[in-house]
C-alpha positions as CSV (number, residue, x, y, z in Angstrom):
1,X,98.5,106.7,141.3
2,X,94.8,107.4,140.7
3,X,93.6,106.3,137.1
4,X,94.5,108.5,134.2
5,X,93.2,108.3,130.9
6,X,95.8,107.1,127.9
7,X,94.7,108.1,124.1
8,X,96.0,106.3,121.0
9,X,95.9,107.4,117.8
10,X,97.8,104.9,115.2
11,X,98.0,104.9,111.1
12,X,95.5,102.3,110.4
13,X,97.7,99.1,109.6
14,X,98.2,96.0,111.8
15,X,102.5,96.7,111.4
16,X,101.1,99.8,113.7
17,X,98.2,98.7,115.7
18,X,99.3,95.5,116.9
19,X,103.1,96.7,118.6
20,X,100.5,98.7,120.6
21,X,98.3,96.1,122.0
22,X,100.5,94.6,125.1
23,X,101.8,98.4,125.8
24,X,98.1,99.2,126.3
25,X,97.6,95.7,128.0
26,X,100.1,96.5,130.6
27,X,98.9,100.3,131.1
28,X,95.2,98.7,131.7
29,X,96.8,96.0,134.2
30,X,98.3,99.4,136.5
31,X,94.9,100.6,136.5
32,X,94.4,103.3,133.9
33,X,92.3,103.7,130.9
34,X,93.2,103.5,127.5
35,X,91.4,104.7,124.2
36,X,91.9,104.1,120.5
37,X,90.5,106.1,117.8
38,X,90.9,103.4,115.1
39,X,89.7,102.2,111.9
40,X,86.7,99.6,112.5
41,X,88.2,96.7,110.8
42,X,91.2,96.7,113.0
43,X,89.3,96.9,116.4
44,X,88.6,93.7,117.5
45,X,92.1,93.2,119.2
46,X,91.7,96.3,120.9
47,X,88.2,95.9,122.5
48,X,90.0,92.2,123.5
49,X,92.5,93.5,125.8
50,X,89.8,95.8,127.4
51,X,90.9,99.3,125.6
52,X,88.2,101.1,124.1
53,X,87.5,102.0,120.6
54,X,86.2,105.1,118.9
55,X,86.0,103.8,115.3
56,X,85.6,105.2,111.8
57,X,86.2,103.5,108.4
58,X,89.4,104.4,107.2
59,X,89.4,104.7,103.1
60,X,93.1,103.9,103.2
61,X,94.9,102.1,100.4
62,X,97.7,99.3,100.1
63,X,100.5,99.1,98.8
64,X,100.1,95.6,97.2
65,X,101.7,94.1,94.5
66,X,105.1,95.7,91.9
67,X,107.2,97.8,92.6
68,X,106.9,100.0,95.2
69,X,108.6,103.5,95.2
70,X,109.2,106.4,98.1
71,X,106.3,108.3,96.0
72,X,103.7,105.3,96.6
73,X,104.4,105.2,100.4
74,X,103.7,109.3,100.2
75,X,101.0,108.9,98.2
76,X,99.6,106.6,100.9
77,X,101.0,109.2,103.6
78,X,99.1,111.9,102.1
79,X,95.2,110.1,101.8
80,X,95.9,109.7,105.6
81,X,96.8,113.2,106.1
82,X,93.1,114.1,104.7
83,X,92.0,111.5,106.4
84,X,93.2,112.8,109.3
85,X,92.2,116.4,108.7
86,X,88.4,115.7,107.8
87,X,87.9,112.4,109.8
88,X,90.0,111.6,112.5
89,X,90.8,114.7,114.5
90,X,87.1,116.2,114.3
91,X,85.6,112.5,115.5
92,X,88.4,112.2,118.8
93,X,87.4,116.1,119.8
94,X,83.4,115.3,119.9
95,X,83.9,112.3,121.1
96,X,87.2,113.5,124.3
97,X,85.1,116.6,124.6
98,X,84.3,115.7,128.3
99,X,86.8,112.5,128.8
100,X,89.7,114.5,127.9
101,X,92.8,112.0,127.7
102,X,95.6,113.1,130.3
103,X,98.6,111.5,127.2
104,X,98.5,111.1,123.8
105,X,100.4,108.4,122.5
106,X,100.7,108.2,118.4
107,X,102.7,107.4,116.0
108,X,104.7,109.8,113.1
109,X,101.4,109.2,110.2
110,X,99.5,110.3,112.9
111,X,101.3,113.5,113.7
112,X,98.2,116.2,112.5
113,X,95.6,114.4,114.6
114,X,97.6,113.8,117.9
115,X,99.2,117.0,117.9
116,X,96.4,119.5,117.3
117,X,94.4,117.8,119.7
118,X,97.4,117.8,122.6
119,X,97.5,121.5,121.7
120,X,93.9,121.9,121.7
121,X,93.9,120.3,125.4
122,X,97.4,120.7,126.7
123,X,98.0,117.4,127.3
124,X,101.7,115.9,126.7
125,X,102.2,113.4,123.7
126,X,104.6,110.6,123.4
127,X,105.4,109.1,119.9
128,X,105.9,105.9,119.3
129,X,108.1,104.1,116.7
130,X,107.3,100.6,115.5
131,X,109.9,100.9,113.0
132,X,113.7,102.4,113.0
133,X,113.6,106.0,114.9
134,X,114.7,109.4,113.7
135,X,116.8,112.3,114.5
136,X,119.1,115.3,113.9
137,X,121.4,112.9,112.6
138,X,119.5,109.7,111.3
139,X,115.7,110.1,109.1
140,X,114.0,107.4,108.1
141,X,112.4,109.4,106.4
142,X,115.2,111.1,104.1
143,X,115.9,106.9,103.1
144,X,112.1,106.4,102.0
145,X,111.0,109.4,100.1
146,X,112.0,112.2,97.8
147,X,111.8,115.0,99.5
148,X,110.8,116.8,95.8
149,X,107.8,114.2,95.4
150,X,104.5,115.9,94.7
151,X,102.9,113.9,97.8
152,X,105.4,115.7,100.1
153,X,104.9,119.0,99.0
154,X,101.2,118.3,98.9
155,X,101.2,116.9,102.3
156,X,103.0,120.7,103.2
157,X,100.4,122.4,101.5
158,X,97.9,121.0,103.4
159,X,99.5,121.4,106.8
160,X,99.9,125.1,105.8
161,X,96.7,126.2,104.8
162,X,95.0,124.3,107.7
163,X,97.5,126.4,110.1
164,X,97.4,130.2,108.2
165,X,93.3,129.5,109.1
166,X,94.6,129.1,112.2
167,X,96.5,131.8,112.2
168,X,99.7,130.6,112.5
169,X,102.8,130.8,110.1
170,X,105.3,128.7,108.3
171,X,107.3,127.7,111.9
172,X,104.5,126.0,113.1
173,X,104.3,123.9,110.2
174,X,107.8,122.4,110.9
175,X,106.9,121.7,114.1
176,X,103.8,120.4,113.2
177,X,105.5,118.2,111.0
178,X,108.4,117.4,112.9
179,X,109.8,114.1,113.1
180,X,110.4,113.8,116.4
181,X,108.5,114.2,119.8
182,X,110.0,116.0,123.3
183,X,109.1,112.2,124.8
184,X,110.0,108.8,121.8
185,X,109.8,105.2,122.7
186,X,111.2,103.0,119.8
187,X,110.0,99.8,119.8
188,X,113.0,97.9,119.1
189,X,116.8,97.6,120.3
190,X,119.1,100.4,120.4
191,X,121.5,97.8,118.7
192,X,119.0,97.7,115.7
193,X,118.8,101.6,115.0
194,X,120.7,103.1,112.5
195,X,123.3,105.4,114.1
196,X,121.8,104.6,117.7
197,X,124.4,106.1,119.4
198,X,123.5,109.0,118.2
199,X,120.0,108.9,119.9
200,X,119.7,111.0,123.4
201,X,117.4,110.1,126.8
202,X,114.2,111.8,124.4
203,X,114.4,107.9,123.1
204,X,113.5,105.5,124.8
205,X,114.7,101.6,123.4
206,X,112.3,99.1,124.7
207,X,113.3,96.2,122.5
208,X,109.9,94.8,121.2
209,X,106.0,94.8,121.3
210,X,105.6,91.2,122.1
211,X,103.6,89.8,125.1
212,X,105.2,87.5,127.6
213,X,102.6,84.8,127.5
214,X,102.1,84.2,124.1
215,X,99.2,81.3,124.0
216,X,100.2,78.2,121.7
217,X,103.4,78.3,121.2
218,X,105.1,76.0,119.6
219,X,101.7,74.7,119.0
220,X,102.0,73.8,115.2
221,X,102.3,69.9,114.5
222,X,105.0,69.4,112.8
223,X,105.0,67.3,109.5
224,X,106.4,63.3,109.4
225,X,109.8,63.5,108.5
226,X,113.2,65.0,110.5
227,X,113.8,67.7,107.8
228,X,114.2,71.2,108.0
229,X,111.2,73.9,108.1
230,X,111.3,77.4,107.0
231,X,108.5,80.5,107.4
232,X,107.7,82.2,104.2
233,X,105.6,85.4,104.9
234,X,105.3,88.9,103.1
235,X,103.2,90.2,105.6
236,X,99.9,92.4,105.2
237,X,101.2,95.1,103.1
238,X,103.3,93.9,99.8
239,X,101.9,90.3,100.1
240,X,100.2,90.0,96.5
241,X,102.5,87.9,94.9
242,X,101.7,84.6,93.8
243,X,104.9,84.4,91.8
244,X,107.0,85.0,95.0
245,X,105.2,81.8,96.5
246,X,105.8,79.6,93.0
247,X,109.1,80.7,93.3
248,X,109.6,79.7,96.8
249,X,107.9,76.4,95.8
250,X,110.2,75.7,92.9
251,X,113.5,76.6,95.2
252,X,113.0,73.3,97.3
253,X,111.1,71.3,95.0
254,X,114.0,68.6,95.5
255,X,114.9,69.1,99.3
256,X,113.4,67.7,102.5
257,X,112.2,71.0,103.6
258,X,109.2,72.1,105.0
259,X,107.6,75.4,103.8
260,X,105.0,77.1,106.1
261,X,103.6,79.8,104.1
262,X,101.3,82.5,105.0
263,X,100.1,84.6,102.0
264,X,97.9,87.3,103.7
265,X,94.3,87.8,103.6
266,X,92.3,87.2,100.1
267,X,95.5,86.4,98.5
268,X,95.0,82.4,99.4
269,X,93.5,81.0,96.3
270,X,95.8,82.9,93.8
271,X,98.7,81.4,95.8
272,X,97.2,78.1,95.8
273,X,97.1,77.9,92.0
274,X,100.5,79.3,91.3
275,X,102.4,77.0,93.7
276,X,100.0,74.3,91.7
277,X,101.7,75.5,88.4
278,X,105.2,75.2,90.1
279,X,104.7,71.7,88.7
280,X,105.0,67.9,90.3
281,X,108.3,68.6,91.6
282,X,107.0,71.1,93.8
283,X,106.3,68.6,96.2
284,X,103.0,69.4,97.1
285,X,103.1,68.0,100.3
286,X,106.1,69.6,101.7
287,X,104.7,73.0,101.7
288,X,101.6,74.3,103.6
289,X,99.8,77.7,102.6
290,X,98.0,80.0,105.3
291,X,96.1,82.7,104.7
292,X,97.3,83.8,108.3
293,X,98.5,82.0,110.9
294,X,100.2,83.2,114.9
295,X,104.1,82.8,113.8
296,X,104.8,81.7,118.1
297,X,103.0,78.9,117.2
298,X,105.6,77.2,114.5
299,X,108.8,79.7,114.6
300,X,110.1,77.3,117.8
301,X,110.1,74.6,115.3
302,X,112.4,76.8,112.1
303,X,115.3,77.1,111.1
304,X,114.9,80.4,109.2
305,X,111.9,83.0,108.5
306,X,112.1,84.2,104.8
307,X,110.0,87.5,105.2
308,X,109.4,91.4,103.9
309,X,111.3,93.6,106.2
310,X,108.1,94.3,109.0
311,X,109.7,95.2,111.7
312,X,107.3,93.1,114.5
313,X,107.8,89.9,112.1
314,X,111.9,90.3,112.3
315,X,111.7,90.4,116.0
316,X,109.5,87.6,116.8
317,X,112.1,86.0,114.4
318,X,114.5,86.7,116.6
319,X,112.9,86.5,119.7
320,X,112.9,82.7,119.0
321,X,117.0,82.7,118.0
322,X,115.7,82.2,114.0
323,X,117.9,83.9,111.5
324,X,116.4,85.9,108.6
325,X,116.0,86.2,104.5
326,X,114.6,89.8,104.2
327,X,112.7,90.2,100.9
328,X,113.6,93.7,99.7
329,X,110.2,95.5,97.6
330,X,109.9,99.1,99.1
331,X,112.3,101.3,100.3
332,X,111.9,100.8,103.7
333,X,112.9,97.0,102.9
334,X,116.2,98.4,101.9
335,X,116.8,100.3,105.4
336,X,115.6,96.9,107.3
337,X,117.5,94.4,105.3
338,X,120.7,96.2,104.9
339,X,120.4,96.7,108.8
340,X,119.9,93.1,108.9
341,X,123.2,91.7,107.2
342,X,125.2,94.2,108.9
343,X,124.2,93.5,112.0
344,X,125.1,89.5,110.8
345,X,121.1,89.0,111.7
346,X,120.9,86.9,107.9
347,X,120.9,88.4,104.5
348,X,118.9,90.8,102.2
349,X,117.5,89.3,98.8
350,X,115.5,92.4,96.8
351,X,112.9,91.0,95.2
352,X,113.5,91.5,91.9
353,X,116.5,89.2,91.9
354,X,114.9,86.8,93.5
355,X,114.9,83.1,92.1
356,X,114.3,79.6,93.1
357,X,118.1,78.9,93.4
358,X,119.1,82.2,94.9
359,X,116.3,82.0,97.5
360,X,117.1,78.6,98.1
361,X,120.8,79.6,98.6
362,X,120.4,82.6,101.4
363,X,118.2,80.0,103.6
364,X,120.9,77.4,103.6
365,X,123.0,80.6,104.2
366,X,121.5,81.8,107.3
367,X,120.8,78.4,108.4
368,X,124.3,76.6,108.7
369,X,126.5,79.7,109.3
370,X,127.8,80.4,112.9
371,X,128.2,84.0,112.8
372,X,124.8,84.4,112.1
373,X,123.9,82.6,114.6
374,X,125.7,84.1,117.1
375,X,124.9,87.8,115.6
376,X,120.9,86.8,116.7
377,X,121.5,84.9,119.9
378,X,122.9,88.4,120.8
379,X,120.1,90.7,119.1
380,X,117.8,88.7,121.1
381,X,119.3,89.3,123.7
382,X,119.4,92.7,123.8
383,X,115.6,92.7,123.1
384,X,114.8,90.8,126.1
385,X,117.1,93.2,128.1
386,X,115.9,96.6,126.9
387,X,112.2,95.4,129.1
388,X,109.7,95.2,126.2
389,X,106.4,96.6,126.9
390,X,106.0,96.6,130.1
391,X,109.3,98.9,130.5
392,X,107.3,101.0,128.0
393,X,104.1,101.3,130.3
394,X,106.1,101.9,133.4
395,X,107.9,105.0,131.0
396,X,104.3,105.7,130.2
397,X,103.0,105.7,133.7
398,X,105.8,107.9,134.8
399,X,104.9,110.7,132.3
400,X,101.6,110.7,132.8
401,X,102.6,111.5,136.7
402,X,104.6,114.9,135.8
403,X,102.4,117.9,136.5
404,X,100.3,118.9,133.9
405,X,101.4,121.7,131.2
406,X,99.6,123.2,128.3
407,X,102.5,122.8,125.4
408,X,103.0,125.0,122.3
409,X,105.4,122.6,121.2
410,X,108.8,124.0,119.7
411,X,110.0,120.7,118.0
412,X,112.9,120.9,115.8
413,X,112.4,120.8,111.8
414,X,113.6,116.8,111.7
415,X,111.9,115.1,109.2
């Protein structure tokens, strides 16, 4: 196959750039091309594996600390959508203008850019999912938001006007806005999904996003002593929470376990001082704090992962046969962690309940019982079977060999 040339266009966020990187690592490896138009500050990665980079500054928010509500993720949803609209799409146009991509791949926040400009070339798009898939019978979605939320309609709005300049009516907004591509790859096991059985050959499972050769594993020295460790991480999103780590310091101030904590970037000193104020009986020296650390390097040596409900975080969890606490804070929490204990993966704490002795009683929980560990020896397994990313490059390379069209997409209305 003669070298073709992959876009990727991806909500600016490491939960959705990095499942990415080894899909575009093994598309490189067959000899084609890849591109990213990406926020500057999330780059490096991609120019490391050999992709290229058109970048911009994204002015995105976080989510950060409290509660966090369906109408805060829109809110976020809709700054992109602008974003998108008066940065991203015009930037990829001058700069594809005479490298046109022959595939788009994107993900569903980046819906406006990657399919105006697949229209505007006639180029095929596939849309990824690094998080649980939708349909006609399952929508992420419809769990996360209310639909009668003022971001929503607003996002609608804007989709609307920027089509009637177009010249185009209120059907091509729904399929604008659809939820769902002719061509899906969904980064994680069909056992995982929400009603997966309901999902036809437009998805395909692949399982996970992680690399084969993951460099120091394992690598991690291990404290003096034979007891237990545990990871504690919120990941990069909902991470400002000093109290969360006091709490978690104060759970097993009078047990031999080990916390390794990572408490995301500039949240280190705050986290430092609360889990000071825990007290003497905090034992100090049984917990470690990380601003960031790789999790393959000390998740061979767990016994559980206490973490927020990222979906690349749970399966490298489980990818190393470690059983999970899932922190519940936004609504997508919910859909992971409930998914979680059914599957008998571990057990959901939402994080206004939790407490030193609760938190301290779900990782002895996951830890000791046998049905959870048999319910993620068998997750894991069917990661490793559904072929990871290099199935998903091989699916990639196989699209990007059917003959060229130039769609008017008719997607149905699934949101």
């Amino acid at each position: 196959m003669t070298t073709k040339h992959v876009a990727v266009f991806v909500f600016p966020g490491y939960g959705h750039v990095n499942p990415t990187l080894e899909i575009s690592r093994c598309l490189i490896a067959l000899g084609h091309r890849v591109s990213y138009v990406l926020d500057e500050k999330l780059a490096a990665p991609v120019t490391a594996l050999g992709a290229e980079v058109v970048p911009y500054s994204s002015r995105r928010g976080r989510l950060g600390a409290g509660a966090v509500t369906g109408e805060d993720i829109g809110a976020l949803g809709l700054g992109f959508l602008r974003e998108s609209m008066e940065v991203i799409l015009p930037l990829a146009l001058e700069s594809f203008d005479d490298d046109v991509p022959d595939l788009i791949l994107y993900d569903l926040e980046s819906f406006f850019t990657a399919r105006t400009a697949a229209q505007r070339w006639g180029r095929p798009t596939v849309q990824l999912f690094p998080y649980v898939a939708t349909n006609e019978h399952y929508s992420l979605a419809l769990e996360v938001f209310d639909e009668a939320s003022e971001s929503m309609h607003k996002c609608v709005e804007l989709v609307t006007e920027h089509l009637a300049r177009e010249g185009k009516g209120q059907d091509a907004v729904w399929s604008l806005m659809a939820g769902i591509d002719d061509r899906n790859l969904v980064l994680l096991p069909r056992e995982f999904q929400p009603r997966g059985e309901t999902f036809d050959s437009r998805f395909a499972f692949t399982g996970h996003s992680l690399p084969a050769d993951r460099p120091g594993t394992g690598s991690w020295d291990r404290p003096a002593g034979d007891g237990p460790v545990a990871l504690v991480t919120l990941g990069t999103e909902v991470n400002d929470r000093p109290e969360f780590f006091r709490t978690c310091a104060e759970g097993f101030a009078d047990s031999d376990w080990h916390l390794v904590m990572t408490t995301g970037p500039g949240n280190l000193p705050a986290c430092r001082q609360a889990v000071a104020e825990a007290g003497a009986a905090a034992r100090p020296a049984g917990i470690e704090l990380h601003e960031w650390l790789a999790y393959n390097t000390v998740l061979p040596h767990v016994s559980a992962v206490v973490c927020n409900s990222g979906i690349s975080t749970m399966l490298e969890a489980l990818s190393f046969g470690k059983p999970l606490v899932v922190i519940i804070y936004t609504p997508e929490d919910r859909v992971n962690g409930r998914r979680t204990a059914e599957l008998g993966l571990g057990v959901e704490l939402p994080g206004e309940e939790v407490t030193a002795g609760r938190l301290r009683e779900a990782v002895e929980t996951v830890t000791h019982s046998p049905d959870i560990r048999r319910g993620v020896a068998r997750m894991r397994m069917n990661m490793m079977a559904a072929g990871g990313p290099a199935r998903a490059a091989q699916l990639v390379e196989g699209w990007l060999s059917e003959p060229a069209t130039a769609p008017e997409p008719e997607r149905a209305a699934v949101r």
